[in-house]
Steps between C-alpha positions, in 0.01 A plus 500: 500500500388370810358664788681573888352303746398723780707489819335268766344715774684552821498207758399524872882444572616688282716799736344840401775732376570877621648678249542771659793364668860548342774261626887542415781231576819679436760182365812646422648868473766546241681816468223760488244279388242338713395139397167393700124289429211735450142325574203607532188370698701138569851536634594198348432555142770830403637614188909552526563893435848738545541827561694757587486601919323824457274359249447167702433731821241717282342155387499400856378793604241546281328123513495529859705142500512279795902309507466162531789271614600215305205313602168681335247435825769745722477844414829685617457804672580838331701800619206686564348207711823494735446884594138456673 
């Protein structure tokens, strides 16, 4: 059985990850289903999820997502934003 090698340590440019921050890109809406990319920490590297509306708005809700545009680096603003 051989052993893991360990994971090399972080390098100096190595980005440092928040992941705190929640990202959604919705990609398609079908019917009453919701198709969008879920990421968290870097926008660019998502997991593809659907839901239902209410349960995608709950989700939404409760990560506190930022909406990015089809391009990860642009977040798009949310309702909420437009009102201030």
């Amino acid at each position: 059985m051989s052993t893991p090698t360990p994971a090399p340590p972080p390098s100096a440019h190595s980005p440092a990850v928040d992941i705190t921050r929640r990202f959604v890109r919705i990609t398609a809406q079908r019917g009453p289903f919701v198709e969008f990319d879920f990421a968290i920490g870097w926008p660019e590297l998502s997991v593809e999820l659907v839901l239902p509306r209410a349960a995608f708005d709950e989700f939404c809700q409760r990560n506190a997502v930022t909406f990015l545009t089809t391009s990860p680096e642009l977040p798009t603003p949310t309702p909420d934003d437009e009102e201030t």
